[in-house]
Backbone as a chain_set.jsonl record, in Angstrom:
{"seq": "XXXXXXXXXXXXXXXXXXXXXXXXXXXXXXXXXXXXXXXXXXXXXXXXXXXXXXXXXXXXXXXXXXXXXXXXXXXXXXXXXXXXXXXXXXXXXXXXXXXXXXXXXXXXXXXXXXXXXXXX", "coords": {"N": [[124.433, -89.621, -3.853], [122.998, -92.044, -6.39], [123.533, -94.515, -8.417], [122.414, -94.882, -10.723], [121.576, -91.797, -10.529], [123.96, -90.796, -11.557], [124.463, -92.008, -13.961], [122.756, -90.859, -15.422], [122.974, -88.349, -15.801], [125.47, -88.625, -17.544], [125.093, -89.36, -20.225], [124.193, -88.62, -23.404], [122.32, -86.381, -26.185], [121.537, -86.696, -29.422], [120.669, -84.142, -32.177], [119.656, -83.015, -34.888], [119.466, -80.236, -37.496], [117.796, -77.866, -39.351], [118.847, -75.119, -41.284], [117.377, -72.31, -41.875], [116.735, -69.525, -44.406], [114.053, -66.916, -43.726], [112.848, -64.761, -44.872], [113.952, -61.85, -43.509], [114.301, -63.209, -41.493], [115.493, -65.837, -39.212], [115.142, -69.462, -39.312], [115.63, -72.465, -37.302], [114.531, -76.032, -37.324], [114.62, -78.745, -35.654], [114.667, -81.669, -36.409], [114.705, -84.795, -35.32], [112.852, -83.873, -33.034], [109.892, -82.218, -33.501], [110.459, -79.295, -32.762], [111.072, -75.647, -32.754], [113.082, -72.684, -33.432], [113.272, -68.876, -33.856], [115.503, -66.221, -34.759], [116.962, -62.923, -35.422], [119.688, -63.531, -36.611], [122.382, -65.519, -37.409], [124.417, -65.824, -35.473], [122.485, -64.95, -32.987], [119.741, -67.267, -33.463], [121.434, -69.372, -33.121], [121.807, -69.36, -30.421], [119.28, -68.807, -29.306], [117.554, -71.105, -30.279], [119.12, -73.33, -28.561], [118.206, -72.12, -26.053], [115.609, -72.745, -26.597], [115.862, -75.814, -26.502], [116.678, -76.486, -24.144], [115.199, -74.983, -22.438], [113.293, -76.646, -22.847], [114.222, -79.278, -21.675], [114.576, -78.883, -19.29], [112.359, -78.738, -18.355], [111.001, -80.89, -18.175], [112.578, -82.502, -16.885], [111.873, -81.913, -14.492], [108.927, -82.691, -14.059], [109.871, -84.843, -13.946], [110.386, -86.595, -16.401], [111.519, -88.133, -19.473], [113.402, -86.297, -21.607], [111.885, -85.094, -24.453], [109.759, -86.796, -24.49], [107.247, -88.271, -25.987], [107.395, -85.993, -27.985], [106.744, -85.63, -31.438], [108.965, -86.179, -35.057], [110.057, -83.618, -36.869], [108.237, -82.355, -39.42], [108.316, -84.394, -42.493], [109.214, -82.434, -44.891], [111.708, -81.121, -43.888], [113.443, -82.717, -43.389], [113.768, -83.48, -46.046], [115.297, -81.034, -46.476], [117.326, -80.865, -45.028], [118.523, -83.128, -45.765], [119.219, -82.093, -48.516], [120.886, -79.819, -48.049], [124.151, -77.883, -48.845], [125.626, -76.904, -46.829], [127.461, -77.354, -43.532], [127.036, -75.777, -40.722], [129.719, -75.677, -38.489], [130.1, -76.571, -35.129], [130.179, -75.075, -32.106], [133.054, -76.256, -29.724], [131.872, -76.8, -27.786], [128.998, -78.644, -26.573], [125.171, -77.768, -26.392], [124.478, -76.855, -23.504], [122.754, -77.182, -20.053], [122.578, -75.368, -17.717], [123.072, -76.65, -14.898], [124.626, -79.019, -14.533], [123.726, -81.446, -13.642], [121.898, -84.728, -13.468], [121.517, -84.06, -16.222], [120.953, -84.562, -19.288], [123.846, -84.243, -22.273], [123.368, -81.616, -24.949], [124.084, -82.775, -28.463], [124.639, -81.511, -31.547], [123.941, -81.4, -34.77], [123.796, -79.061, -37.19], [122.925, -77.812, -40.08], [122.745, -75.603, -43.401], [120.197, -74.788, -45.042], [119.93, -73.467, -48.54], [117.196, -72.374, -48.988], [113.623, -72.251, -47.975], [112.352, -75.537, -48.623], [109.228, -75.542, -49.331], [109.493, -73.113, -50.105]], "CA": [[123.905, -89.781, -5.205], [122.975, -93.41, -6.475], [124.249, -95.02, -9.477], [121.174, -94.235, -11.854], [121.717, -90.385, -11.063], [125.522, -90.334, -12.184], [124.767, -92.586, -15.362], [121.743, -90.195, -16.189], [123.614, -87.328, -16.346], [126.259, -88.542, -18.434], [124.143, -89.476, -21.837], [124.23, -87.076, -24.352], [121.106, -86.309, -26.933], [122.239, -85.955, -30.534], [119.811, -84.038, -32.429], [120.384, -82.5, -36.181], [118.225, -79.037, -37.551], [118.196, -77.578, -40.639], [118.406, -73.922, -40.268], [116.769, -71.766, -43.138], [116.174, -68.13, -43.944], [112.381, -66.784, -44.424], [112.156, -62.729, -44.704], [114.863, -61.583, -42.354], [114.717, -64.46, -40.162], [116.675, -67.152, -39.701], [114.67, -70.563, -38.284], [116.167, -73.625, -36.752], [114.145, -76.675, -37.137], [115.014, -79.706, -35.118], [114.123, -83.065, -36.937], [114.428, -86.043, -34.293], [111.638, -83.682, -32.52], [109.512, -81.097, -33.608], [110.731, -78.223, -32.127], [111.858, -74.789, -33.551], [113.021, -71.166, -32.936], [113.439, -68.037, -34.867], [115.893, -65.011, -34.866], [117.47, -62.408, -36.646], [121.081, -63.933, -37.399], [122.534, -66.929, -36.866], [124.479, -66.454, -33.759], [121.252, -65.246, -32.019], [119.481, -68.4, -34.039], [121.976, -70.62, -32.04], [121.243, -69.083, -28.448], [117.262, -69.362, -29.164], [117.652, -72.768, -30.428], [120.134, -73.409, -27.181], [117.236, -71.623, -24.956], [114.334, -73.58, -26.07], [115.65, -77.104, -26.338], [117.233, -76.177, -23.135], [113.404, -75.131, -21.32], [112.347, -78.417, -22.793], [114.373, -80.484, -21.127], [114.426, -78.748, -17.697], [110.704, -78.817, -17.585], [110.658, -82.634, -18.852], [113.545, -83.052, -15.771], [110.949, -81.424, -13.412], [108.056, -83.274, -14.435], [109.77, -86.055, -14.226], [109.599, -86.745, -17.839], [112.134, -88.185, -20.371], [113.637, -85.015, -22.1], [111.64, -84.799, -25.716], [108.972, -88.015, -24.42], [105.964, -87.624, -26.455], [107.134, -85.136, -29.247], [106.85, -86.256, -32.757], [109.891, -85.818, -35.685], [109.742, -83.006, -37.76], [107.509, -83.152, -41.189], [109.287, -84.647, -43.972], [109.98, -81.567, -45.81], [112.594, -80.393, -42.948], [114.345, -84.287, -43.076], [114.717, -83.231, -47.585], [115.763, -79.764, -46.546], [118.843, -81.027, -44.4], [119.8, -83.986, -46.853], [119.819, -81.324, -49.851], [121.587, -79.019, -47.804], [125.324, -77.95, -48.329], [126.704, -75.847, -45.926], [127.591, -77.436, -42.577], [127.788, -75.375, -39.51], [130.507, -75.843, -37.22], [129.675, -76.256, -34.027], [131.149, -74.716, -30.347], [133.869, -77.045, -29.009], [130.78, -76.668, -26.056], [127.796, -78.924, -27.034], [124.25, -77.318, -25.972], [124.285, -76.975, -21.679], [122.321, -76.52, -19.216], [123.572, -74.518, -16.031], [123.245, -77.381, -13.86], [124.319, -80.778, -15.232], [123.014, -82.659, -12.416], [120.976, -85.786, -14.322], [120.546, -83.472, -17.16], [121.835, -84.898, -20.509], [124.449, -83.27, -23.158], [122.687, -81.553, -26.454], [125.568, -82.55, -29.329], [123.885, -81.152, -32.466], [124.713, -81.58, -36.154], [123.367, -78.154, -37.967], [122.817, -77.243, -41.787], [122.325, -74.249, -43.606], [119.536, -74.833, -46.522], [119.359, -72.433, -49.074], [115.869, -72.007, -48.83], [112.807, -73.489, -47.051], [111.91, -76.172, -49.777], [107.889, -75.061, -49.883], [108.611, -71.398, -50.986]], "C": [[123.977, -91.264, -5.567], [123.569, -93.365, -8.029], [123.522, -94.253, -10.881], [121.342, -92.075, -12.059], [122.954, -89.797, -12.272], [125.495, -90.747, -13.452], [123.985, -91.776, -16.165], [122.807, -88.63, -16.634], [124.623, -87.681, -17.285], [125.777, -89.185, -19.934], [123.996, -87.936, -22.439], [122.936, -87.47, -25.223], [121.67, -85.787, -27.93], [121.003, -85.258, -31.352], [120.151, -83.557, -33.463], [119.083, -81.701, -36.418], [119.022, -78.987, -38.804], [118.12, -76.241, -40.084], [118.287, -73.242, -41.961], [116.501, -70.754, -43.08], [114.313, -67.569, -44.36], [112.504, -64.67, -44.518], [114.03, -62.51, -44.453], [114.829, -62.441, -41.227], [115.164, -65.318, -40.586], [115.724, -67.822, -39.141], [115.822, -71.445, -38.25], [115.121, -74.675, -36.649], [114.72, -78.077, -36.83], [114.546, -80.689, -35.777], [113.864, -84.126, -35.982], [112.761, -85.385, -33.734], [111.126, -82.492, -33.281], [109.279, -79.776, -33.193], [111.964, -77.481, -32.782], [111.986, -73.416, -33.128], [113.594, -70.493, -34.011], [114.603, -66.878, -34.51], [116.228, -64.289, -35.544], [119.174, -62.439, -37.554], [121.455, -65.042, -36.555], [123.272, -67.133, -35.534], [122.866, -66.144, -32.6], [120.386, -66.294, -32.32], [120.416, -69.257, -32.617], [121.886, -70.348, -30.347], [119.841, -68.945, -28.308], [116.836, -70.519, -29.094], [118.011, -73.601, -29.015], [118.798, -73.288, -25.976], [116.135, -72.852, -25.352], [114.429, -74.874, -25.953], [116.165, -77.248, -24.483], [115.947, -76.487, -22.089], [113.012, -76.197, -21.572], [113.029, -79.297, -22.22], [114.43, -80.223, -20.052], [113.569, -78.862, -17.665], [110.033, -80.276, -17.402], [111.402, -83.153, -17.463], [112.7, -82.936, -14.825], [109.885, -82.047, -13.351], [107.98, -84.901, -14.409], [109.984, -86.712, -15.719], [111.3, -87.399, -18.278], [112.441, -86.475, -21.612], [112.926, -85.69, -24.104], [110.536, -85.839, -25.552], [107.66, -87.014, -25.112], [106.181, -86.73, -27.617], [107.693, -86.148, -30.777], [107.702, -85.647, -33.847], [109.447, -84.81, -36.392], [108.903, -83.388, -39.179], [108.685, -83.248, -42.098], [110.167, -83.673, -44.7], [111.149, -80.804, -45.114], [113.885, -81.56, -42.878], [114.866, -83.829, -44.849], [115.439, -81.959, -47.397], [117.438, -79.97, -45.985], [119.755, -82.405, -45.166], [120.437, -83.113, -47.618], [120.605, -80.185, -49.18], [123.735, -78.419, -47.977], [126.129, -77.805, -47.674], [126.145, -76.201, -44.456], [127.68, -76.736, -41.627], [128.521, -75.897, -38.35], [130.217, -75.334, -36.273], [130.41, -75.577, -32.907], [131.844, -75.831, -30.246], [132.768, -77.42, -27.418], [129.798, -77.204, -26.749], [126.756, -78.123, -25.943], [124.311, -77.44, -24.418], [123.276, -76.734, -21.503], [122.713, -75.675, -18.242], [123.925, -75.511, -15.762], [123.383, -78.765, -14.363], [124.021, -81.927, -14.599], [121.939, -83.571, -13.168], [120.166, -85.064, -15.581], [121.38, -83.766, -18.625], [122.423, -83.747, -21.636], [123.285, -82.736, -24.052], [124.241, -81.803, -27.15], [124.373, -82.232, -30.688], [124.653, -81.393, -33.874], [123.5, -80.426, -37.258], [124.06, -78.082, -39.53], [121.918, -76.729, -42.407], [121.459, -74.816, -44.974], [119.128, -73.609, -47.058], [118.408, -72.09, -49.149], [114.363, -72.841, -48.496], [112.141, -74.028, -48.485], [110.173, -76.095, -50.406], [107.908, -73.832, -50.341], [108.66, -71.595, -52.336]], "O": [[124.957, -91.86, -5.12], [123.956, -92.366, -8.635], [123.937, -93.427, -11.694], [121.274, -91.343, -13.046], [122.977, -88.994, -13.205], [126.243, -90.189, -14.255], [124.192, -91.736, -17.378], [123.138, -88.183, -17.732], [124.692, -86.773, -18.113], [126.736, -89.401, -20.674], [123.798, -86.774, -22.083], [122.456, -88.599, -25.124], [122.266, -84.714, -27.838], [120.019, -85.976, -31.174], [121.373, -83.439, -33.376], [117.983, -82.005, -35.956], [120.054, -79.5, -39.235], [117.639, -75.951, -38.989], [118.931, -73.6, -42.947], [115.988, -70.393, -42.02], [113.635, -68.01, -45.288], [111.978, -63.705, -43.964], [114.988, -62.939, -45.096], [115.369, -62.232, -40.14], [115.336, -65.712, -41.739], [115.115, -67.138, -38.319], [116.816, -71.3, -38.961], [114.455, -74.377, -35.657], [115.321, -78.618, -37.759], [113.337, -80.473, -35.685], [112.672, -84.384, -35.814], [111.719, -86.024, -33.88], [111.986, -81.729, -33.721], [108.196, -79.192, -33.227], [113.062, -77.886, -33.165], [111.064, -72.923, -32.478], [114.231, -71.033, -34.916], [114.293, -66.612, -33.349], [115.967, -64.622, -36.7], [119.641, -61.818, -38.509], [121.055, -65.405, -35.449], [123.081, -68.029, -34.712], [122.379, -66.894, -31.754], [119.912, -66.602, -31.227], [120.02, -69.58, -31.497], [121.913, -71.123, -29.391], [119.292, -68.974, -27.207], [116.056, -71.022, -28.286], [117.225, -74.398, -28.504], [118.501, -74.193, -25.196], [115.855, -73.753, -24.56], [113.477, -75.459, -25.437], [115.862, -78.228, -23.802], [115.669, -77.44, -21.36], [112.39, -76.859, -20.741], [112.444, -80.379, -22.172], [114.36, -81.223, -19.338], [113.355, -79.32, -16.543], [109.036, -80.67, -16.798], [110.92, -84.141, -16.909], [112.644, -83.934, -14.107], [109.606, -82.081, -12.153], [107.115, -85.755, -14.598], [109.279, -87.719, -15.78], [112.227, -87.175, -17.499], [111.562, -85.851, -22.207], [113.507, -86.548, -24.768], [110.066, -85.995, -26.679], [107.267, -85.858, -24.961], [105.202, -86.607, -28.352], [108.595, -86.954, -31.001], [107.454, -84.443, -33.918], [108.261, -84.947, -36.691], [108.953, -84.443, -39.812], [109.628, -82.498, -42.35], [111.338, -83.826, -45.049], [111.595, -79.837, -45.73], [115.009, -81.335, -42.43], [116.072, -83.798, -45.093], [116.304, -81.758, -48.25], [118.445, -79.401, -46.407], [120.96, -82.659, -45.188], [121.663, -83.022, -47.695], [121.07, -79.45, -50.051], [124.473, -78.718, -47.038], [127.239, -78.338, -47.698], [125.071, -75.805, -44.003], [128.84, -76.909, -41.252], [127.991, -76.464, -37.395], [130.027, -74.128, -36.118], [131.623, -75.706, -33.07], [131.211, -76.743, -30.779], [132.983, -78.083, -26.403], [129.43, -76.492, -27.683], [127.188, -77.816, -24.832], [124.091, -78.621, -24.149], [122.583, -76.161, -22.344], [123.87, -75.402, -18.56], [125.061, -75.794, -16.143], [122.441, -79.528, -14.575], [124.068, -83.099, -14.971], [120.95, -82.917, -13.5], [118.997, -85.191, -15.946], [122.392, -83.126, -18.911], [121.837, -82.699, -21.911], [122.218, -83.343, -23.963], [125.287, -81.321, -26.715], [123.284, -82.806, -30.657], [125.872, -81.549, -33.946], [122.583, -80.901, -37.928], [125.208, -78.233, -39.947], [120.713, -76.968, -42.327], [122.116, -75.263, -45.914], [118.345, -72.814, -46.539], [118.513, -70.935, -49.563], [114.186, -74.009, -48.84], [111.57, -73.299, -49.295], [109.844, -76.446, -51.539], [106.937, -73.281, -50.859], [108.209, -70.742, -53.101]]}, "num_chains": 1, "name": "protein.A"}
């Protein structure tokens, strides 16, 4: 393994979501990128969330790619939803994995709960 592999894998990706209820669902919207998932309570919320930033960066690893290259920040109203938000979730002592951490960077996340998505 050369130098570049061992330093790639050890970078972490911080990323912060707001997470909001609509109906009976919960979302998770990511801000840095625009990417989001849905379930029906918040621990399944955090293993959807987990899953898809997850496929995006193995497919970005496979491709070659910078993990998130090319996606654009969330819209605005998802960046006022997590200022005005109060309620922090505490995270796992385990930031976001992959299986295989071979040149595949941490997720460390910084989630919060907004009372309600600010367009209803």
């Amino acid at each position: 393994m050369n130098e570049n592999s061992a330093s790639d894998a050890m970078y972490a990706i911080n990323i912060s979501a707001v997470l909001f209820q609509e109906g009976e669902w919960w979302s998770a919207q990511c801000l840095e990128y625009d990417i989001a998932a849905q379930a029906k309570t918040i621990p399944e919320l955090h293993r959807e969330f987990e899953r898809v930033l997850c496929t995006h960066i193995a497919a970005s690893v496979d491709m070659g790619r910078k993990p998130f290259e090319g996606l654009e920040p969330a819209p605005r109203i998802f960046w006022k939803m997590y200022q005005n938000a109060k309620l922090r979730v505490e995270g796992d002592s385990q930031p976001f994995r992959l299986p295989t951490p071979v040149g595949v960077p941490q997720l460390v996340s910084k989630l919060k709960i907004a009372e309600q998505r600010a367009d209803c």
